[in-house]
C-alpha positions as CSV (number, residue, x, y, z in Angstrom):
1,X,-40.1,89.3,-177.4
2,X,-42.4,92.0,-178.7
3,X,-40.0,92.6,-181.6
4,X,-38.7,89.0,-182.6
5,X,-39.5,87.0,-185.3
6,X,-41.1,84.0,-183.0
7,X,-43.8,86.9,-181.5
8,X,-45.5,87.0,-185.0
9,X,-45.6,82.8,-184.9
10,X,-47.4,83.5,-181.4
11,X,-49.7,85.6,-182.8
12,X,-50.9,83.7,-185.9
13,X,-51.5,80.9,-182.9
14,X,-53.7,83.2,-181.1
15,X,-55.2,84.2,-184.3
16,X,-56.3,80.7,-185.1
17,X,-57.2,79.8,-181.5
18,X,-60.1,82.8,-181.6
19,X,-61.0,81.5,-184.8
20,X,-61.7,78.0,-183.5
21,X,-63.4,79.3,-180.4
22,X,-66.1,81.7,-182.0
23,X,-66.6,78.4,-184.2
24,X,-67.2,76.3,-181.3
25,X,-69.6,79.2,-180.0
26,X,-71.9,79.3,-182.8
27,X,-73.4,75.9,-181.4
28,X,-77.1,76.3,-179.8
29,X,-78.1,74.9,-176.7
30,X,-80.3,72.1,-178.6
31,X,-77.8,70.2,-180.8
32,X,-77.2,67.0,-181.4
33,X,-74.7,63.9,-180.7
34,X,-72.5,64.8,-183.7
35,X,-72.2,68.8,-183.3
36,X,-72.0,68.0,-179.7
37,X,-68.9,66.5,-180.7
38,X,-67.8,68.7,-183.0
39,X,-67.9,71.9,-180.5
40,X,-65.9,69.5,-178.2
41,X,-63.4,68.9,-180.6
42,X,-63.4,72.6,-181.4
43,X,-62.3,73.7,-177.7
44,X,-60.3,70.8,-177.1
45,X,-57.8,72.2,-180.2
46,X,-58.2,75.4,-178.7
47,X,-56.8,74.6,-175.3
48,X,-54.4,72.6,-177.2
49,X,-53.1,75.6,-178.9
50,X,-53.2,78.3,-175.9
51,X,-50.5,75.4,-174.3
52,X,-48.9,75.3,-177.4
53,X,-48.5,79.6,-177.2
54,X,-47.6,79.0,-173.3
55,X,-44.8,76.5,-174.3
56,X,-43.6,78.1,-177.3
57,X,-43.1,81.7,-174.9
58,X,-41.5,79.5,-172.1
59,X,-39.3,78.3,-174.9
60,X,-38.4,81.4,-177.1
61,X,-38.2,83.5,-173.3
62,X,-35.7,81.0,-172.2
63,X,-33.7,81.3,-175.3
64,X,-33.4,85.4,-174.7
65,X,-32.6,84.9,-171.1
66,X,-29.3,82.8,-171.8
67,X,-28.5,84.9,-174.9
68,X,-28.2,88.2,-172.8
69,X,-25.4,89.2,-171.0
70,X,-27.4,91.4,-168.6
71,X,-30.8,91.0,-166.7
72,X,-32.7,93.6,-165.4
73,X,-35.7,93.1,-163.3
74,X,-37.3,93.1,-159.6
75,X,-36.7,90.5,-157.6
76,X,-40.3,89.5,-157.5
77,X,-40.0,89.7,-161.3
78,X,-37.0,87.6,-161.5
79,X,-37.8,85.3,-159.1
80,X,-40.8,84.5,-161.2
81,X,-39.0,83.5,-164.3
82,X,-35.7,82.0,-162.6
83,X,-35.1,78.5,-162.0
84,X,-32.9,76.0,-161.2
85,X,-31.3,76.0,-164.8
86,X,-30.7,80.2,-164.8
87,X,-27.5,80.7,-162.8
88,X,-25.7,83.7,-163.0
89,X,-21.8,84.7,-162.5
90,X,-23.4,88.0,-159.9
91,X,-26.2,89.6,-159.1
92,X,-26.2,93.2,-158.1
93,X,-28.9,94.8,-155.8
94,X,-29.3,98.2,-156.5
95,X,-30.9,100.5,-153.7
96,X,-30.2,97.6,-151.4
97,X,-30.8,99.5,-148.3
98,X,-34.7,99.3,-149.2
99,X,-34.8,95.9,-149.8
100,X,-36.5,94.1,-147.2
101,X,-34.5,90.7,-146.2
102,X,-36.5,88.3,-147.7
103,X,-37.3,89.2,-151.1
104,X,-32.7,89.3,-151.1
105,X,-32.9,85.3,-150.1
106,X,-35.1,84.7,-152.8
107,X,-32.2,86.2,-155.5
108,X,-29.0,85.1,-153.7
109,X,-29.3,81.2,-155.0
110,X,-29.1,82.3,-158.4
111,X,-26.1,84.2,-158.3
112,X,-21.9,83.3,-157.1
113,X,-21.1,86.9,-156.1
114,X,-23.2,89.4,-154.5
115,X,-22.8,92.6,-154.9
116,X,-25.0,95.7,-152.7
117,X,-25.0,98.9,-153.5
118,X,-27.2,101.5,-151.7
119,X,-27.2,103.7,-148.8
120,X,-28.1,102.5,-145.0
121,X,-28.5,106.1,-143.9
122,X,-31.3,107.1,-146.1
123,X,-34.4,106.0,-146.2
124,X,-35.3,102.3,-144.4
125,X,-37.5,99.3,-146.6
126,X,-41.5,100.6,-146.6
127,X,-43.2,98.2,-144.7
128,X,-46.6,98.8,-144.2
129,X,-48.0,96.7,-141.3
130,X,-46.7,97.6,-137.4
131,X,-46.1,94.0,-136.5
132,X,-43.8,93.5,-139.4
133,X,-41.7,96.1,-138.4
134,X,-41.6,95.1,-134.8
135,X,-40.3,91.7,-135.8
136,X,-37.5,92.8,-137.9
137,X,-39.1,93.4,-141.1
138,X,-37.6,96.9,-141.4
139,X,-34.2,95.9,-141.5
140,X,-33.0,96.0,-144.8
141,X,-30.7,93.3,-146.3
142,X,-27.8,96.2,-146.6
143,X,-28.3,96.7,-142.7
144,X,-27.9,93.1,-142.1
145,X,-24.9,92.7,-144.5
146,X,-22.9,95.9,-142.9
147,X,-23.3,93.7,-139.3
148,X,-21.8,90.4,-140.6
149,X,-19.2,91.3,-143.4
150,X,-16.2,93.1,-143.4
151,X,-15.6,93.7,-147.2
152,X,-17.5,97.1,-147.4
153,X,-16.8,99.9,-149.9
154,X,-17.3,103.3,-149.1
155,X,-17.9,106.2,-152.0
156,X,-16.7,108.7,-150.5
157,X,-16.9,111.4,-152.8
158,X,-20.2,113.1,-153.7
159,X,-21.0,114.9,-157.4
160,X,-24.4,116.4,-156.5
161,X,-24.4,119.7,-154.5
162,X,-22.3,122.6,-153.0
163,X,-20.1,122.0,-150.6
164,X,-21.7,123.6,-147.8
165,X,-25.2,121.4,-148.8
166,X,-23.4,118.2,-148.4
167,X,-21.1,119.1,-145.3
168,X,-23.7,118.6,-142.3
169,X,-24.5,114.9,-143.5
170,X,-21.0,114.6,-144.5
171,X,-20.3,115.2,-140.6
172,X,-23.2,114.2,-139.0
173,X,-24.3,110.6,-140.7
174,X,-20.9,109.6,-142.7
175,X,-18.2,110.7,-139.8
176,X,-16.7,113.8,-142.2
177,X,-15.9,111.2,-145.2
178,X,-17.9,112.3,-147.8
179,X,-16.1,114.5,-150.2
180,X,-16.9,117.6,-152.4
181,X,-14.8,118.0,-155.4
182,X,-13.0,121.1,-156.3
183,X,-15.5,122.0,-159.0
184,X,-18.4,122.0,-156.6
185,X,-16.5,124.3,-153.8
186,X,-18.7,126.9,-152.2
187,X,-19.4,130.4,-154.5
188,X,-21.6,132.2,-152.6
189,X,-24.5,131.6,-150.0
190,X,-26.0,127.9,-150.9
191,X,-28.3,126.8,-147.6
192,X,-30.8,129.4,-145.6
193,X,-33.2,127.4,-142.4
194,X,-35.5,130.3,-142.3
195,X,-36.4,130.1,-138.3
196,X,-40.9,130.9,-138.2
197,X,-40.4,130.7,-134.0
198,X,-42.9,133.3,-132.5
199,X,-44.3,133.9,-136.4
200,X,-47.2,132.2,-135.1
201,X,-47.5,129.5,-138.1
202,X,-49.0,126.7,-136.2
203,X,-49.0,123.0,-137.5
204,X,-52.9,122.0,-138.1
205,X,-54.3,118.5,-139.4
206,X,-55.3,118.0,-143.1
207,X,-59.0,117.6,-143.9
208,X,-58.8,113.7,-144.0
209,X,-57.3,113.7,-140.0
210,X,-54.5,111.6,-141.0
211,X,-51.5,114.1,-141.8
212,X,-50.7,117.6,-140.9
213,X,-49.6,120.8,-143.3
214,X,-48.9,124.3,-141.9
215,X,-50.2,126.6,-144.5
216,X,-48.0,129.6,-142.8
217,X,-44.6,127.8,-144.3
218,X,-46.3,127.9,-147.4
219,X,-46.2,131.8,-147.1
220,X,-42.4,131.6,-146.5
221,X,-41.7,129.7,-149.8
222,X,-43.5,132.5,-152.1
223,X,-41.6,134.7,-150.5
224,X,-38.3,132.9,-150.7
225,X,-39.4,132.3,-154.5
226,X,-40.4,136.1,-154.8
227,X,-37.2,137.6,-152.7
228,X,-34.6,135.7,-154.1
229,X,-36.3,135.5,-157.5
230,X,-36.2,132.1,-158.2
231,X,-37.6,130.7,-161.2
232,X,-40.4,127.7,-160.6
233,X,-39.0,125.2,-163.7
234,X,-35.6,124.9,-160.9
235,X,-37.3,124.3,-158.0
236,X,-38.3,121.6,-155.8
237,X,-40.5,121.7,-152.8
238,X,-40.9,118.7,-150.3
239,X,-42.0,117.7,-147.6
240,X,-42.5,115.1,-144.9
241,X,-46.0,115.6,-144.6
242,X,-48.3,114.7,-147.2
243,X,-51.0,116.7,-145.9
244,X,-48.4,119.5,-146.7
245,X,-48.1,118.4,-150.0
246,X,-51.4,117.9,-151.0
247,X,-52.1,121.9,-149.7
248,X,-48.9,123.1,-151.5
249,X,-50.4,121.2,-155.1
250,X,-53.3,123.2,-154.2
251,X,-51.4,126.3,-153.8
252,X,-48.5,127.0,-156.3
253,X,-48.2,126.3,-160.0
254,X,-48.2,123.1,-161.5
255,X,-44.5,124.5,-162.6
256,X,-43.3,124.1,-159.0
257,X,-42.3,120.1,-158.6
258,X,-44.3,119.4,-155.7
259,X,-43.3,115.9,-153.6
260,X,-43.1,113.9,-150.3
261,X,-39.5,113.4,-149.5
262,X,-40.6,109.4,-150.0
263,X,-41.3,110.1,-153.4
264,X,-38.4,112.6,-154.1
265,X,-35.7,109.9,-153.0
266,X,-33.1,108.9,-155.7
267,X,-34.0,112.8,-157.8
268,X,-32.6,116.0,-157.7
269,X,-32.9,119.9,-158.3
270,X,-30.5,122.7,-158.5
271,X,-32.9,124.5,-155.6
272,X,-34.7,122.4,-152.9
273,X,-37.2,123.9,-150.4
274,X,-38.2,122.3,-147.3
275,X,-41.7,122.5,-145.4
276,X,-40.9,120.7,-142.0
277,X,-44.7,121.9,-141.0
278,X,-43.8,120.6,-137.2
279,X,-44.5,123.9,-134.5
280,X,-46.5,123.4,-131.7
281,X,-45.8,124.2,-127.8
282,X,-44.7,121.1,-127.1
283,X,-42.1,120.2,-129.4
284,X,-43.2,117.1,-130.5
285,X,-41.9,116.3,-133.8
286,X,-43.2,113.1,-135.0
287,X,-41.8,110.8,-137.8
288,X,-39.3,114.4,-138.5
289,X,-37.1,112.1,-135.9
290,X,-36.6,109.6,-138.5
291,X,-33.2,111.4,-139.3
292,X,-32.4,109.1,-142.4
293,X,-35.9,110.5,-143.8
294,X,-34.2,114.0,-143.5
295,X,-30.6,113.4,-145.0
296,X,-32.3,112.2,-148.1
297,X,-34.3,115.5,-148.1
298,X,-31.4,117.7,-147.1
299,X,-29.0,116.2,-149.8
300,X,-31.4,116.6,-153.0
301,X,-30.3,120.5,-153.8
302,X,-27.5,120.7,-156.5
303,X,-27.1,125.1,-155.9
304,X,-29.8,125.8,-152.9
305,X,-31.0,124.7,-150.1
306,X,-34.0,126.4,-148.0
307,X,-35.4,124.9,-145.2
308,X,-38.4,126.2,-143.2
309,X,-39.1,125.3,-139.4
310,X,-39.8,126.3,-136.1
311,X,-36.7,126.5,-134.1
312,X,-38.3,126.1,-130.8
313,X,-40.0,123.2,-131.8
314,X,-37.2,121.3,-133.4
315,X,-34.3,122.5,-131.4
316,X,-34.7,120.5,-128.6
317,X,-34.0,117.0,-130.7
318,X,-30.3,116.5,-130.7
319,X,-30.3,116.1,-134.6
320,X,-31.9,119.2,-135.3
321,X,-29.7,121.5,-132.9
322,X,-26.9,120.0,-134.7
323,X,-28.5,121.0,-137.7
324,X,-29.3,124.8,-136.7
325,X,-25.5,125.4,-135.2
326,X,-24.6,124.1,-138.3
327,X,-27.1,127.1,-139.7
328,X,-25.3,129.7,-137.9
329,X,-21.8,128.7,-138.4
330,X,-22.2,128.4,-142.0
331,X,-24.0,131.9,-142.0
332,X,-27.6,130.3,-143.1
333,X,-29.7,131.0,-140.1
334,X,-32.3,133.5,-140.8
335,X,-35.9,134.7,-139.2
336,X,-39.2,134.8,-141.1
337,X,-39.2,138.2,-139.5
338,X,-37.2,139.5,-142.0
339,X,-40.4,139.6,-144.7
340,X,-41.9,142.0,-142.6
């Protein structure tokens, strides 16, 4: 609307309705009858106006909605402006798989056809309160979909990363279906876990109490950045931990993309490092067992992929021995010691 002809009637509307209203504001507090009546004849055309501008934008809004062919918008947002006379042919819920259930029944009466695209196996709807989640609220409308229809599609060919970066998800979270083309076939070493068991790089909590960083992994990326001489503009570092984050922002150049794997979801990088921060003696890993969380993280390299963990706290999770015999088959299993 910003750029159509109608805007500039809107404005010469609001123009006049200021005008009227510092008019009706020079009145003192001791007037009489007549400019009483004047001042409330004054705000009475100004309120009349300001519905005017409300109608006219309902109006001239309307009129943009059914000449496009496309809609983009929230569902919040287009719930706002849809009514009963907006129908649409199909709607089309991008990154479905984070959409909580709800806000999808508040778009699927406008529509014939739905269509959901997204990815179950990555990372869940963010929903804040404990309760929610406990009754349901987690669930996300692709999750619910996959359980009561048949007519899936699967993509099953993949146009990010190296072969041998997308193969353990491949196996382990898509059953060996995803394909690499030809193009992106293996050239050369493309994924390194560098193993910090015995280094003695223990997991400590973050200044606030609420997260946890491992400032000894930080050593391990400048020297992966130094040894393999990577330059900063190609790299991304993540991690789960915020706490980690926050240390690693205080840390590195502002060169080095520095994100939560949250955050990073949906982007990419030709090389990807990753702070798991988790080592302590009794291998607890935390929210790390949120295994969608880490096939977002582990698919975001395009050339490289470095990971950074302690093997003897990780490697007693199913997921994550899978992930470091994966490691050694593949020839990426290496020690922190080396750097000595």
């Amino acid at each position: 609307m910003s750029d159509s002809k109608q805007q500039k009637e809107i404005k010469k509307l609001k123009i006049r309705a200021e005008e009227l209203r510092k008019m009706a504001n020079q009145y003192k507090r001791n007037f009489g009858k007549d400019e009483r009546e004047q001042r409330n004849l004054l705000l009475k055309e100004v309120k009349n106006i300001r519905k005017e501008i409300r109608d006219l934008r309902h109006y001239y809004e309307d009129q943009l909605f059914d000449q496009a062919k496309v809609i983009l918008g929230t569902p919040i947002g287009l719930s706002d402006f849809a009514t009963s006379k907006h129908h649409f042919d199909t709607l089309i819920i991008d990154e479905a798989g984070q959409c909580i259930e709800p806000l999808a029944w508040v778009l699927f009466p406008l529509a014939d056809k739905w269509v959901l695209a997204g990815d179950h196996l990555q990372l869940p709807p963010m929903v804040l309160s404990d309760e929610a989640v406990k009754l349901g609220f987690s669930i996300s409308i692709l999750e619910t979909c996959f359980k009561n229809t048949t007519n899936v599609h699967f993509l099953n060919t993949q146009y990010r990363m190296r072969k041998a970066i997308a193969d353990f998800s491949s196996s382990y979270f898509y059953n060996g279906e995803l394909l690499t083309p030809t193009h992106l076939e293996n050239t050369g070493s493309h994924i390194s876990f560098f193993d910090t068991a015995g280094a003695g790089y223990e997991e400590e909590k973050g200044g606030d109490g609420t997260s946890l960083l491992n400032s000894g992994e930080l050593d391990v990326v400048q020297k992966i950045i130094d040894s393999e001489k990577l330059e900063l503009k190609d790299i991304a570092f993540i991690s789960p931990y915020s706490g980690q984050v926050g240390l690693a922002k205080s840390t590195f150049s502002k060169e080095l993309l520095i994100s939560t794997i949250d955050s990073f979801q949906g982007q990419e990088k030709k090389v990807i490092i990753i702070s798991l921060v988790r080592s302590n003696t009794e291998s607890k890993i935390g929210f790390l067992s949120d295994y969608r969380r880490m096939n977002v993280a582990l698919t975001r390299a395009k050339e490289q992929l470095f990971v950074i963990g302690d093997s003897s706290t990780i490697g007693n999770d199913p997921f994550y021995s899978s992930f470091l015999e994966y490691m050694e088959l593949n020839q990426g299993y290496r020690s922190v010691w080396e750097f000595e």
